[in-house]
RODO-2510 file (C-alpha; in nm, 4 decimals, decimal comma):
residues 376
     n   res          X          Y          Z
     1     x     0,0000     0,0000     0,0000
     2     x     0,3044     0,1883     0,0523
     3     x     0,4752     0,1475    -0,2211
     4     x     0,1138     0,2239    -0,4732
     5     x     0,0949     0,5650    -0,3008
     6     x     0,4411     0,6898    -0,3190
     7     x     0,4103     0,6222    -0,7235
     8     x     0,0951     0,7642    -0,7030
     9     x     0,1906     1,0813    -0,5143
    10     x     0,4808     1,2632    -0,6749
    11     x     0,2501     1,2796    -1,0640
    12     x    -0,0527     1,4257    -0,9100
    13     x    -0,1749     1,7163    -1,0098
    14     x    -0,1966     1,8953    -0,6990
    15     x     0,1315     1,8424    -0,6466
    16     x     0,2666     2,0288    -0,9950
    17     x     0,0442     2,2955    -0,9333
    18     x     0,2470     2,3741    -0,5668
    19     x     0,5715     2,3533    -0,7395
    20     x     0,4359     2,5536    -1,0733
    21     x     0,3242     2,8480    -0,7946
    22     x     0,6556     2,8458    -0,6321
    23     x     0,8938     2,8879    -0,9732
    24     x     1,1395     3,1432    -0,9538
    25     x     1,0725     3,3962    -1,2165
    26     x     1,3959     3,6289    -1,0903
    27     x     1,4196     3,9425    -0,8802
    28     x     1,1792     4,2374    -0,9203
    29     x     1,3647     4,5025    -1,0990
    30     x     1,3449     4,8787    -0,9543
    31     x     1,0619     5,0979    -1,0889
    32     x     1,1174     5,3443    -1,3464
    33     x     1,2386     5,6372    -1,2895
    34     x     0,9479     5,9354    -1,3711
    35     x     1,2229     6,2066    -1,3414
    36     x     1,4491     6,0494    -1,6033
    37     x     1,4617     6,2697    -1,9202
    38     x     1,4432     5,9796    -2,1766
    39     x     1,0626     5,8932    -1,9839
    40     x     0,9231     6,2619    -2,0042
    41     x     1,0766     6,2803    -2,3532
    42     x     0,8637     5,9265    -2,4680
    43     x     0,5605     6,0649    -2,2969
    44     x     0,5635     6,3850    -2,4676
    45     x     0,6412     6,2564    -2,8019
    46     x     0,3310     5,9927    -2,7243
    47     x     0,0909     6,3475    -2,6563
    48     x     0,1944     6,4976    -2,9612
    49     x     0,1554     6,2066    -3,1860
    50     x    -0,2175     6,1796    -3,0566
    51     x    -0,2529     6,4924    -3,0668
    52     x    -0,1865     6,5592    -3,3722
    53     x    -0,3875     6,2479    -3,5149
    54     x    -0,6439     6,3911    -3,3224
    55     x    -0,6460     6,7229    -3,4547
    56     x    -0,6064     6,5897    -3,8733
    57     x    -0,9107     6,3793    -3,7858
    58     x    -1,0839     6,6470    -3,6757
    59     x    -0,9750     6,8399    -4,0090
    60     x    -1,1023     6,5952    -4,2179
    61     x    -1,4195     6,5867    -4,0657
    62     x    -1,4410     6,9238    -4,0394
    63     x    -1,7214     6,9947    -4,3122
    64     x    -1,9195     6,7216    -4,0746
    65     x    -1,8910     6,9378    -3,7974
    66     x    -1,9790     7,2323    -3,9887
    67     x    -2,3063     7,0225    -4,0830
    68     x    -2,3508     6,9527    -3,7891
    69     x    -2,3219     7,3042    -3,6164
    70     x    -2,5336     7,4443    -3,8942
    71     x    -2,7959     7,1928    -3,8445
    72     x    -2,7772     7,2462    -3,4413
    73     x    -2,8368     7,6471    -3,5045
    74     x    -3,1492     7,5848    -3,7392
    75     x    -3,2807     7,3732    -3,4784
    76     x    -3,2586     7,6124    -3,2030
    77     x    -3,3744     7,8407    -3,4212
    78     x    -3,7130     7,6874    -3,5535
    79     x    -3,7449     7,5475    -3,1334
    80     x    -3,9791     7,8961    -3,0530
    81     x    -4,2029     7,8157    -3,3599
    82     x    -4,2659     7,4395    -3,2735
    83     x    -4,2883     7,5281    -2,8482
    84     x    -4,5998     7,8266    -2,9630
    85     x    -4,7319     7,5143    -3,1689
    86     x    -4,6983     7,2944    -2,8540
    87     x    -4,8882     7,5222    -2,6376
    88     x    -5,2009     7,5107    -2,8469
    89     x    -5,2350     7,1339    -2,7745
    90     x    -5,0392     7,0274    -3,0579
    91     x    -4,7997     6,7450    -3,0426
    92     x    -4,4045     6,8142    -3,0412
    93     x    -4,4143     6,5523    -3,3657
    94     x    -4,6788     6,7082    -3,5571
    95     x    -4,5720     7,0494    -3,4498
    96     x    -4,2344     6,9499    -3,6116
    97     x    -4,3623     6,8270    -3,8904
    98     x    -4,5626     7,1713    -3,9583
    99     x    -4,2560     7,4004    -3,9297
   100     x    -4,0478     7,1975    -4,1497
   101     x    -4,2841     7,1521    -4,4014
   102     x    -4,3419     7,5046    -4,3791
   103     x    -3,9626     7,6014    -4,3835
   104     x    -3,9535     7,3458    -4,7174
   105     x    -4,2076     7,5317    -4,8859
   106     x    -4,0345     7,9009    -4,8428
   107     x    -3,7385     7,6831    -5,0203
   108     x    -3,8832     7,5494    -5,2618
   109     x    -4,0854     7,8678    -5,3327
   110     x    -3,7383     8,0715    -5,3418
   111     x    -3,6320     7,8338    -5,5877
   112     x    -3,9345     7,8343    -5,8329
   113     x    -3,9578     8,2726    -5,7987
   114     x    -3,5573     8,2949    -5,8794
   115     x    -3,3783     7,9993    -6,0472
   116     x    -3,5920     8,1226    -6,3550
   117     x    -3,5323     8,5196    -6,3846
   118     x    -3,1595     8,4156    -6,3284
   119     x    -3,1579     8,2313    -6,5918
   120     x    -3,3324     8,4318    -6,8230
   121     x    -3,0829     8,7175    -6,7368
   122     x    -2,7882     8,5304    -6,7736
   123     x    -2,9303     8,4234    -7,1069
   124     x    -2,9779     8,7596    -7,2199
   125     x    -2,6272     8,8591    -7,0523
   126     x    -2,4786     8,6368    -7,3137
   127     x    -2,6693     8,7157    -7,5845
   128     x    -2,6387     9,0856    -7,5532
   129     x    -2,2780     9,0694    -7,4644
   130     x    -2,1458     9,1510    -7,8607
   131     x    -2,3230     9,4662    -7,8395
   132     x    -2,1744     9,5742    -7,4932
   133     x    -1,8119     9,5128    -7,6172
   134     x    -1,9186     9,7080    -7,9497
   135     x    -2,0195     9,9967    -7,7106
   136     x    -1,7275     9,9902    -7,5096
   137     x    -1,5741    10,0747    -7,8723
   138     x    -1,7362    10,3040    -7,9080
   139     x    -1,6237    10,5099    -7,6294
   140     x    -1,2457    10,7376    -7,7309
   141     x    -1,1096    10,6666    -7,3912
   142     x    -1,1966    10,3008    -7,4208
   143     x    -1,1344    10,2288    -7,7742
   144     x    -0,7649    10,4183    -7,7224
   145     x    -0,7075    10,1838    -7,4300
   146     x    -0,7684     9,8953    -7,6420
   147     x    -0,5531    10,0040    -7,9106
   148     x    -0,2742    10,0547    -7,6938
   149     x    -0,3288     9,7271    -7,4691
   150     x    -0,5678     9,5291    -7,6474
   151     x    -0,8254     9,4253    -7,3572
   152     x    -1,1710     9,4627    -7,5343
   153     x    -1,0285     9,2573    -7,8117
   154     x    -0,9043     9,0156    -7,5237
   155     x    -1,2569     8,9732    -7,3784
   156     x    -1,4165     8,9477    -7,7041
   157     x    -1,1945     8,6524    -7,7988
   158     x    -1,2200     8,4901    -7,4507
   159     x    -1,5931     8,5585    -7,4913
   160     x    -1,6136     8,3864    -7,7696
   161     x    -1,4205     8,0868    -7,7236
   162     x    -1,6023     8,0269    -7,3597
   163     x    -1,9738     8,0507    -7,5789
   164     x    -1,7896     7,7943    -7,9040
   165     x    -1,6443     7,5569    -7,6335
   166     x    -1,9618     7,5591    -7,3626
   167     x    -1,6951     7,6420    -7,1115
   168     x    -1,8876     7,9127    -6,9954
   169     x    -2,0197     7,6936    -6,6882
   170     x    -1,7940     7,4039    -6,7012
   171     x    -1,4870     7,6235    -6,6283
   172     x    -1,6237     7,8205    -6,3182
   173     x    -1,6458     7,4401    -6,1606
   174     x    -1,3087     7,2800    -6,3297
   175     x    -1,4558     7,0698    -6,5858
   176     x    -1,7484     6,8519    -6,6246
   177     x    -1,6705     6,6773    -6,3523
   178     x    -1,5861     6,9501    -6,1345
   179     x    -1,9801     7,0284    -6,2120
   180     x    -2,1096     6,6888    -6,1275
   181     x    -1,9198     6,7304    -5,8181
   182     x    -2,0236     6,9984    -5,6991
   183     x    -2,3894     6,9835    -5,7805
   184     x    -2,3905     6,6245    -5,5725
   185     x    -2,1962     6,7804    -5,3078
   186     x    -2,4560     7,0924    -5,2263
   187     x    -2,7249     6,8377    -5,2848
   188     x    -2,5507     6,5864    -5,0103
   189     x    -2,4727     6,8605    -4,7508
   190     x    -2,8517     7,0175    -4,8567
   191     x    -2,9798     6,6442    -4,7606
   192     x    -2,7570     6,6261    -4,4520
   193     x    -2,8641     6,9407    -4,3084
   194     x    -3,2386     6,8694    -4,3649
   195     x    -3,2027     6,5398    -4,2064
   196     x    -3,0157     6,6708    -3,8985
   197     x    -3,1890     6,9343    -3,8514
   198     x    -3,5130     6,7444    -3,8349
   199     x    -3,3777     6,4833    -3,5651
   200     x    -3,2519     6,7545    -3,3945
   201     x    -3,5650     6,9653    -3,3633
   202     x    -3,7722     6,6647    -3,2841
   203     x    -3,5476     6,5350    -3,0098
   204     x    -3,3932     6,8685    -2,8777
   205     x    -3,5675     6,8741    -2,5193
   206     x    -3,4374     6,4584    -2,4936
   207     x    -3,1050     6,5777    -2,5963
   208     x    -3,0959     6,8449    -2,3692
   209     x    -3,2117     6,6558    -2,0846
   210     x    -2,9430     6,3843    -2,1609
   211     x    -2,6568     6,6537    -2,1531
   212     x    -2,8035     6,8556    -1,8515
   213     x    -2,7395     6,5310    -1,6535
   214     x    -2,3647     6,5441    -1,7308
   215     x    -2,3599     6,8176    -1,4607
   216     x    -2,4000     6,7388    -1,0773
   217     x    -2,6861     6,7415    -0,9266
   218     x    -2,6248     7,0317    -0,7104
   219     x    -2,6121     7,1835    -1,0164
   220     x    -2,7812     7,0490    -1,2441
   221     x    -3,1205     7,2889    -1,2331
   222     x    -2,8831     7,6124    -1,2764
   223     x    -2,7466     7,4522    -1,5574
   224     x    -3,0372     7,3589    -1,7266
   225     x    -3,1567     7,7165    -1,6519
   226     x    -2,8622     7,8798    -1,8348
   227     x    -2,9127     7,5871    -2,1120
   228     x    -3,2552     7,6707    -2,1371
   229     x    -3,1896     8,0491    -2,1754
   230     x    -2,8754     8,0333    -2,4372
   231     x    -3,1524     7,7724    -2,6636
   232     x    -3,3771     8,0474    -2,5757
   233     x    -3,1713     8,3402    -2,7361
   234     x    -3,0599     8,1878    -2,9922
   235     x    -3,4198     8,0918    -3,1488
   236     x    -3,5244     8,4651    -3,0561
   237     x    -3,2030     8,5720    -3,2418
   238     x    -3,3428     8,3809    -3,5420
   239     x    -3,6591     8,5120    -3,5737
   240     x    -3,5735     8,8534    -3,4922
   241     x    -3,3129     8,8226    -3,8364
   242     x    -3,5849     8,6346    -4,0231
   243     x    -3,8272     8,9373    -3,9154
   244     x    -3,5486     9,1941    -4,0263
   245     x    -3,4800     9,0347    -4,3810
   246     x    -3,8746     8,9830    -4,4144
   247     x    -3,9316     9,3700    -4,3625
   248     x    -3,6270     9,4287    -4,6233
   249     x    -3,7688     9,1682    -4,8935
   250     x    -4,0667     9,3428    -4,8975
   251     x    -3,9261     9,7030    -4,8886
   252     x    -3,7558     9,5895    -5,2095
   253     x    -4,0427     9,4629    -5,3882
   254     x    -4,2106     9,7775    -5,3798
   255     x    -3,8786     9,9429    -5,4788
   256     x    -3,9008     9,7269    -5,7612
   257     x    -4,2391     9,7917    -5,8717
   258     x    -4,2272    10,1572    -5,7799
   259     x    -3,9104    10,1893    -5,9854
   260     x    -4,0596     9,9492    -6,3112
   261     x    -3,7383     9,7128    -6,2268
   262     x    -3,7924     9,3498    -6,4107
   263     x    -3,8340     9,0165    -6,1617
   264     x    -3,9872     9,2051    -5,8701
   265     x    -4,0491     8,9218    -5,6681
   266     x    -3,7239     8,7642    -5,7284
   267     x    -3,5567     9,0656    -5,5981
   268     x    -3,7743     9,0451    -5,3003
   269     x    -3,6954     8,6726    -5,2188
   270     x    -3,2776     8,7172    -5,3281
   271     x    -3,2867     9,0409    -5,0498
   272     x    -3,5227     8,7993    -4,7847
   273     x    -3,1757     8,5274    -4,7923
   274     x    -2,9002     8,7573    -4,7764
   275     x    -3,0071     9,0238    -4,5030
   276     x    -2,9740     8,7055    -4,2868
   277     x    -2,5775     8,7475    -4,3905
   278     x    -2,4518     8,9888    -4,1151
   279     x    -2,2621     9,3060    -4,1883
   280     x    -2,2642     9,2138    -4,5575
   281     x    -2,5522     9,0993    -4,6389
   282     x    -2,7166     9,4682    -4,7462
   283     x    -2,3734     9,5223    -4,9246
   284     x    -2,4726     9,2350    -5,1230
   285     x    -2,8210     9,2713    -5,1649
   286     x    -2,8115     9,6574    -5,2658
   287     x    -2,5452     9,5851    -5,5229
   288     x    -2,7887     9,3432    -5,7192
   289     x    -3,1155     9,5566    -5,6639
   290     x    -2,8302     9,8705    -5,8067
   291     x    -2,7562     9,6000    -6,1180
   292     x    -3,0355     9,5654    -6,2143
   293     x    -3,1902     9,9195    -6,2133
   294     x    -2,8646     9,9835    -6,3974
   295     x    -2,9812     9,7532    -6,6670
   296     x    -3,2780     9,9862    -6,7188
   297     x    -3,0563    10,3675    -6,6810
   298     x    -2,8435    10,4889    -6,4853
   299     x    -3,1292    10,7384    -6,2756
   300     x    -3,3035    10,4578    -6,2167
   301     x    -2,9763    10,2658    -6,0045
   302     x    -2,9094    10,6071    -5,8735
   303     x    -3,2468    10,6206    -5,7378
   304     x    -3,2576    10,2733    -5,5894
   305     x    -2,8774    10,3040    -5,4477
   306     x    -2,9793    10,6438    -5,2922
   307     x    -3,3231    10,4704    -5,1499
   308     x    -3,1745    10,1275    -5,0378
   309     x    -2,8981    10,3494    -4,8852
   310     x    -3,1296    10,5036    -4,6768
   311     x    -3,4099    10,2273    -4,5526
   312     x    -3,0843    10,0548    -4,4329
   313     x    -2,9960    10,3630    -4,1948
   314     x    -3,3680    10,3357    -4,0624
   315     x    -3,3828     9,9553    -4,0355
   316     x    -2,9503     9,9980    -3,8355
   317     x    -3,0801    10,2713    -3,6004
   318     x    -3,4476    10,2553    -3,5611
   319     x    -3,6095     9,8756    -3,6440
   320     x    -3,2846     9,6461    -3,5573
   321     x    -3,2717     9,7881    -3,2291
   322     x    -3,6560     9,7910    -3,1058
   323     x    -3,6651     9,4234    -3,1898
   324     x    -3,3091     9,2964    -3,0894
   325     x    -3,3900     9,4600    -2,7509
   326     x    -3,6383     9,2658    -2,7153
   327     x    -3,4171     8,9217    -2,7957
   328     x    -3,0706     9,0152    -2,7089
   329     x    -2,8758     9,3153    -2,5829
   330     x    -2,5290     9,2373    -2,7243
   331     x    -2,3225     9,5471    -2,7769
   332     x    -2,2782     9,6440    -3,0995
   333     x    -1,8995     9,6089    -3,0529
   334     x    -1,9283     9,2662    -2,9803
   335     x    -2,1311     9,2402    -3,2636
   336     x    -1,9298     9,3313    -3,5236
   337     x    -1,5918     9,1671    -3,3912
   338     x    -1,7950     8,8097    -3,3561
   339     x    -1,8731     8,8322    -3,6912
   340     x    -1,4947     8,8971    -3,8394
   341     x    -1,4196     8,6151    -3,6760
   342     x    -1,6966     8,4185    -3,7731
   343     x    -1,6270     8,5397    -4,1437
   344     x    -1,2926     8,4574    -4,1262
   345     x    -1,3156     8,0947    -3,9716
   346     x    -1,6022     7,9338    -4,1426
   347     x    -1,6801     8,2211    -4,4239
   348     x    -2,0893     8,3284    -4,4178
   349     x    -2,1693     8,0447    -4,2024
   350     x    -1,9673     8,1458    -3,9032
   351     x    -2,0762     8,5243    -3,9469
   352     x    -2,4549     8,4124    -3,9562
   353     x    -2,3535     8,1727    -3,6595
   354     x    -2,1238     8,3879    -3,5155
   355     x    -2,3540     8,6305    -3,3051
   356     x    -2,5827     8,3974    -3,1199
   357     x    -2,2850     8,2186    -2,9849
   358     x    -2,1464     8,5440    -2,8463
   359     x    -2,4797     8,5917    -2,6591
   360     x    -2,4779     8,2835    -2,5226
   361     x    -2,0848     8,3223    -2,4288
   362     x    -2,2068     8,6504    -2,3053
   363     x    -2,4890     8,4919    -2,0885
   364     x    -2,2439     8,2437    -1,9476
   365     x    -2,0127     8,5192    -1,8576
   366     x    -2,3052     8,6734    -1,6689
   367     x    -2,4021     8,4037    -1,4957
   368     x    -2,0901     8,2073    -1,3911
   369     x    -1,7573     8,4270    -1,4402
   370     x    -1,8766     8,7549    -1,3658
   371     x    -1,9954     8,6549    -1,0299
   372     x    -1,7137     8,4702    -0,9411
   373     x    -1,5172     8,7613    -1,0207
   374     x    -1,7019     9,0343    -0,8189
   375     x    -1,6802     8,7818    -0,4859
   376     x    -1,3062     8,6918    -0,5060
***
């Protein structure tokens, strides 16, 4: 009996496992050193590397962002219209589903009133253009000009060859399939933003909620508060601009008629969509009200500079400031510097964007910093 359970004994497993646990592996080695150069230098060089991956993925998505922030804003903006839906009984879903279908027929209506005039003008632009350069001729100052340097006779002959080649359009876009391009691109982002903005509107008090909740709970009802408020100003920012470029489109139209200018109503709808463009977006609008009075004489774009000169002094100092008031008090300092640095950053986007954010960095400034400030 012996002898079976000393054979036995030595191969079980229990046994292998003890002397597996006990196997000598060598002596721990000291830590490493944090202080040591070679250790700060491989962490840095780590942080930079991600960094720096970080930062070209967030360049290559930046037009995502951009989509993103864009959709966000019209969101926040069209949140005052669907909330007066929601307090006559209406659900948030079919109050939703009102202002967007609403917002998609002003689109769609722009479209119809001035794809066609454009058109039509830049048809006649190119069918008139022969006699323009034969007037230019026609003037001694001109016509001396191009004998000595040759420019009308450039024109003509890159004129020409744009109309014989049907590079006229092709060109402006690098090719034919810079065209393609482009038209799918606008008509991608278009899609995006429609999409996004959509989901956003129809889940914005979820979403909301969900990021409220990042904050403590001590202070998570001031936060929502200040939330609440900056969501607040900018949809009141919004419709006080949609109000202001409403009163302008329709202060053209009855230029337009008043002065006999062609495409009335197109005018009217082009002037509605860029007074929403600040600081430039008058520049831009009374320069193609002024072109096309100047298609008709030269009194009549004298006239409508002179006129659209003035309504815009009455709508900076006596309409923009009774209805801002009532939205926002942002100094007009403020103003104008957030939207150079809009401009600059993101082009017309981040100057349309550009002001609401300052009101809302403005609010949080009141709120949090200012206080903070004023006790220490």
């Amino acid at each position: 009996m012996k002898r079976v359970l000393s054979k036995v004994t030595p191969k079980s497993p229990k046994s292998n496992s003890r002397e597996s646990s006990h196997e000598d592996f060598g002596i721990k080695g000291a830590p490493l050193n944090t202080q040591h150069p070679f250790y700060f230098g491989f962490l840095a060089a780590s942080g930079a590397l991600v960094a720096i991956t970080l930062l070209r993925a967030l360049q290559s998505a930046s037009q995502v962002f951009v989509l993103i922030i864009i959709s966000l804003f019209l969101a926040m903006g069209l949140n005052p219209t669907v909330e007066a839906l929601q307090s006559r009984k209406l659900k948030r879903g079919i109050s939703v589903a009102i202002v967007v279908v609403s917002a998609l027929l002003i689109v769609a209506l722009f479209a119809l009133v001035v794809i066609p005039p454009v058109f039509t003008q830049a048809n006649e632009l190119i069918d008139s253009a022969p006699q323009l350069l034969d007037s230019l001729r026609n003037n001694s100052t001109l016509n001396q000009l191009n004998t000595e340097y040759g420019f009308i006779d450039s024109l003509e002959s890159k004129f020409e060859s744009w109309i014989s080649d049907g590079q006229l359009l092709t060109g402006a876009f690098g090719g034919v399939l810079g065209v393609g391009r482009t038209v799918l691109s606008g008509a991608f982002s278009a899609l995006t933003v429609m999409v996004l903005t959509l989901y956003f509107l129809a889940s914005l008090p979820a979403v909301t909620a969900m990021f409220y909740r990042l904050a403590p709970a001590s202070r998570r009802e001031r936060v929502s508060r200040i939330g609440d408020a900056i969501i607040s100003r900018v949809g009141a920012f919004v419709g006080s601009q949609v109000l202001i470029a409403t009163l302008a489109a329709i202060f053209v139209f009855f230029l337009a008629l008043g002065l006999d200018l062609p495409y009335a109503a197109a005018l009217g709808m082009v002037i509605l969509f860029v007074a929403l463009i600040p600081l430039v977006g008058h520049f831009i609008g009374a320069s193609i009200v002024v072109l096309v009075a100047l298609t008709q004489s030269p009194t009549k774009a004298l006239l409508a500079l002179v006129l659209y000169t003035l309504y815009v002094q009455i709508e900076n100092y006596l309409i923009t400031p009774r209805i801002m008031k009532r939205s926002l008090s942002i100094p007009g300092l403020v103003t104008i510097v957030a939207a150079l640095l809009g401009t600059s950053l993101l082009g017309l986007v981040g100057g349309v964007l550009a002001v609401p954010i300052a009101a809302a960095v403005l609010l949080i400034m009141d709120e949090v910093v200012f206080p903070k400030s004023d006790a220490a």
